[in-house]
N, C-alpha and C positions, 0 to 999 in steps of 0.2 A: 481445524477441521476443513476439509478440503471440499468443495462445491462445486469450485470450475473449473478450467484450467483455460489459459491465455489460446487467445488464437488471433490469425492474421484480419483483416478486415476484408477479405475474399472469400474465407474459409466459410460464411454460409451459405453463399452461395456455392463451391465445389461438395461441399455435406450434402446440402439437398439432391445435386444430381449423382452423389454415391448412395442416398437411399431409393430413390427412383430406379437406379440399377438392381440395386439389392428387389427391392419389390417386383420389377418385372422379370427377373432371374425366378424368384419363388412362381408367380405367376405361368410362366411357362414350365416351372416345373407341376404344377397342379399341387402344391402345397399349399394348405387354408390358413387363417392366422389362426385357426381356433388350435392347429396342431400345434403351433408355434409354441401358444401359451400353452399346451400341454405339459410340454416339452420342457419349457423355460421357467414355467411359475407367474409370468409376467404377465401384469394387466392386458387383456386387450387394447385398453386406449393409448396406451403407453408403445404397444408393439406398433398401434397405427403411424402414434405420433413420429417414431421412429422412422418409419416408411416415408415422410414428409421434409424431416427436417436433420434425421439421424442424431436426435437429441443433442445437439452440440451444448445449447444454454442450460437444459434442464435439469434443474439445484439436485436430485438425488441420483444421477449419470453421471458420478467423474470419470475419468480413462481408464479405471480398473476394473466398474460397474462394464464400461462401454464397449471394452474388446472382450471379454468373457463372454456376453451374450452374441457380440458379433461372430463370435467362434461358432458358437453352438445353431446363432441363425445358418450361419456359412454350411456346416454340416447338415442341417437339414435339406439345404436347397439345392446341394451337389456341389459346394463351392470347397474347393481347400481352405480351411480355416487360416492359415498364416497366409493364404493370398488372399484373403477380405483383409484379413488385420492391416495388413500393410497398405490397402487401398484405403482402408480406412485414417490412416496417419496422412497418407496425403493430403486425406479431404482434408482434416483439422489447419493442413496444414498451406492450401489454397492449391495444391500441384495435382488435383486428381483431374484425368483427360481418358475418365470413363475407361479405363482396361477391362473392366467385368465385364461392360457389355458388347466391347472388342472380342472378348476371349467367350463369351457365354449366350450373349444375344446375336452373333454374326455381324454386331455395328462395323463399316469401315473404317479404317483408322485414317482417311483422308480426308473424311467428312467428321470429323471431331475437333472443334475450334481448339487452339491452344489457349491454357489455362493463361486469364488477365494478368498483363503483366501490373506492376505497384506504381502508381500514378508519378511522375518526375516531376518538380516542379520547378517551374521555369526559372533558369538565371536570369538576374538582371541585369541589362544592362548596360557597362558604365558609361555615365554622362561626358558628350564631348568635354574637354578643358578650353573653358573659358579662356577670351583674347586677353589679357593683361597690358593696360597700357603702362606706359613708365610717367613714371612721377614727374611731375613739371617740377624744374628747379626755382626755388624763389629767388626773385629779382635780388640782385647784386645790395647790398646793402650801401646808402649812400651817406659816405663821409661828411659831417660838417666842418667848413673853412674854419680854419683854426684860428682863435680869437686872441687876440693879447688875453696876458694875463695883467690884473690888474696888482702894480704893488701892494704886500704886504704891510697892513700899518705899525708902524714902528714902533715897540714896544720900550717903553720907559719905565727902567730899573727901579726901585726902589731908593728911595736917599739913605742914604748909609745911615746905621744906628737904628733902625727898623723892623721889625720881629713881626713873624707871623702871629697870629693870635692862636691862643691856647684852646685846644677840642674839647677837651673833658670841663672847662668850664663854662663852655657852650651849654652843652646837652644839661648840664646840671642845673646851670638858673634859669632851664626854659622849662616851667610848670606841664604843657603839656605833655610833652618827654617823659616825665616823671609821673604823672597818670596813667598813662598808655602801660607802662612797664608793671605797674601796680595791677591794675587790669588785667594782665597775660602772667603774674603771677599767681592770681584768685583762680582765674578757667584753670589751668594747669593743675593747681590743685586740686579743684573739686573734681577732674577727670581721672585722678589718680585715684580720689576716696572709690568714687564709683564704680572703678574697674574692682578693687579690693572687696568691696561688698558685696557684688556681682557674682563675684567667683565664690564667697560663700554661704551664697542663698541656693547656690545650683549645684552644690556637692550631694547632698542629699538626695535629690532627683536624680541622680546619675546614679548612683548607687543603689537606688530599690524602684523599680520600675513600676509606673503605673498602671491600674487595672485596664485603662483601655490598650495600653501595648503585649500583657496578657491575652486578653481578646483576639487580639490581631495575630497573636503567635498562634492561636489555637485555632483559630479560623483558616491559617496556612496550612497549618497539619494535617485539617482536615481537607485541603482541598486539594492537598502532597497524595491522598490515600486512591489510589488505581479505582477503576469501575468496575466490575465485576461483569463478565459476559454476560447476556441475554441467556436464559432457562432454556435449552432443547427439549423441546417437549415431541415424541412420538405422532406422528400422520395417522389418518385410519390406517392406510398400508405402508408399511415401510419395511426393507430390502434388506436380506442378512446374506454377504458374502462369506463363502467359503472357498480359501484356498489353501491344493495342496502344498504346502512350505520347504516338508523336509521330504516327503517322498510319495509316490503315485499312489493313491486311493483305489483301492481293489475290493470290494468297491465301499464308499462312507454309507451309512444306512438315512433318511433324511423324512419327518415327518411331520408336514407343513398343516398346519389345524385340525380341519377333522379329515384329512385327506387320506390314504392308506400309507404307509411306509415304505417307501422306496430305495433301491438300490441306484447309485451313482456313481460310474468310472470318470476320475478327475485327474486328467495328468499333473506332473510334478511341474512347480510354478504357476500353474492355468487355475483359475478359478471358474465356480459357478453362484450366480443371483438366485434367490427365493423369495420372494413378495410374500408377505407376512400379514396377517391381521391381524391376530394374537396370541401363537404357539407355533414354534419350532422345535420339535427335538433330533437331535444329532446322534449317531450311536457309531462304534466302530474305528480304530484307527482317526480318536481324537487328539493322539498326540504328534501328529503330522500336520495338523491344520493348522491357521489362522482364519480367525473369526470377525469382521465390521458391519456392524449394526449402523447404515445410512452414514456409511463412511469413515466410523468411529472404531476403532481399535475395542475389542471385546474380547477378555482372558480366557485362554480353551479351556483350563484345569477347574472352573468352577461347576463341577460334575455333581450330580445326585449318590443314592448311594448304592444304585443299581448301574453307575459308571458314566451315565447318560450327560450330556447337555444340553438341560431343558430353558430354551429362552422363551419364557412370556411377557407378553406386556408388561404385567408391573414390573417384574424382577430387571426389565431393560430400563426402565422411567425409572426406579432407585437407584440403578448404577449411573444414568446421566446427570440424576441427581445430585449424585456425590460427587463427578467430575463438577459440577457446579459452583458446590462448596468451596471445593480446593482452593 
């Protein structure tokens, strides 16, 4: 569901000075707000707030609520409706330099500061390079005087008839040798048993899983499962667009609480707001429309069986109810 829509960080400030135009346009023209909200359906405080800020932030003004009524303010106050809308994208968008009150108030366009430009930030920059000294070479390495060598002593033969002594009967009649090897034959063993018995205490475990890894699967699963949106619950007043879709409205019939029933010329693609308490009925060329209850997309074919579409409070809270569900 759509609320806001993005904008530059200039843009409330050029908003406010397009609604300050927009308001002192109506004001010279002698138009009151009370006619406005005649006209529009729209809160009084709401038209004010407009006048101040041009609702840029506020949760139930997106851009479709926002240029529809800017239209219908435009034509009330002698303003071309596509030439507000379009002053109006500027503001959203930080480039508005006051045309309306160039074109409507007699403002001069040389006394109209230009729109701020987006703040630069500074490069920085780079650090002289550093002097690099060169490496001191180390001192020559100093040779020492070469010394005699001293003769080898002279190695005397064995007397003929003389046999090395035998290995293997070394290590055999030396007791400790024979320990040691005893010893590294026992550990070896019992490393061997223990790996073997090891492997078949832990087959078992492997194969059926214990309750707490149960647990743990189930505690994922459930913590895998999405969160379900926040409940939209209906405002005292909340805003039913209608727009024409497939073709101009000649005119939709529109009957806002206990108000009288009205007729409404609505060109094709342009919409119009209705601020609602607790009953809207629609009559007439309802298969040309589309319908959004506080933003939300609402099916036109869900007609009575006098043709009508009757939106009241409860019947909107069970249908957002049910988007809930889903």
């Amino acid at each position: 569901m759509q609320r806001a829509f993005p904008m530059p960080a200039d843009a409330s400030a050029s908003g406010s000075l397009f609604a300050q135009d927009m308001r002192a346009i109506r004001e010279q023209q002698g138009v009151s707000i009370e006619a406005i909200h005649e006209e529009t359906k729209i809160p009084i405080g709401l038209i004010e707030a407009f006048e101040e800020s041009a609702l840029f932030d506020h949760p139930q003004f997106n851009i479709v609520y926002l240029r529809s009524f800017v239209r219908t303010y435009a034509e009330m106050v002698g303003i071309d409706p596509q030439e507000a809308v379009e002053a109006l994208d500027r503001a959203r968008e930080g480039r508005y330099a006051r045309e309306l009150a160039i074109a409507h108030l007699g403002l001069a366009a040389e006394d109209v500061a230009p729109p701020p430009e987006p703040p630069v930030e500074p490069r920085a920059e780079p650090e002289p390079p550093r002097s690099v000294r060169p490496p001191t070479p180390p001192p020559p390495a100093t040779t020492p005087a070469a010394t005699p060598l001293a003769p080898a002593p002279a190695v005397t033969p064995p007397p003929p008839g003389a046999s090395a002594p035998d290995v293997a009967s070394v290590w055999w009649k030396n007791p400790r040798i024979l320990w040691a090897l005893v010893i590294a034959l026992v550990v070896v063993a019992a490393v061997l048993v223990a790996l073997v018995m090891g492997r078949r205490e832990s087959a078992p475990e492997s194969v059926v899983g214990s309750p707490a890894d149960s647990s743990r699967a189930a505690e994922a699963e459930t913590l895998a499962v999405e969160v379900p949106p926040p409940r939209i619950v209906l405002g005292d007043t909340f805003v039913v667009l209608v727009r024409a879709a497939k073709d101009r409205l000649d005119p939709i019939r529109v009957k806002v609480d206990g108000d009288l029933r009205r007729p409404y010329w609505i060109e094709q693609d342009s919409a119009r707001a209705f601020a609602v308490t607790e009953q809207i009925i629609l009559e007439e060329q309802l298969d040309d429309i589309e319908v959004a209850v506080d933003g939300i997309p609402y099916p036109a074919d869900r007609r009575d069986a006098r043709g009508r579409l009757v939106l009241s409070r409860p019947v909107l809270q069970a249908y957002l109810d049910s988007l809930h569900q889903r």
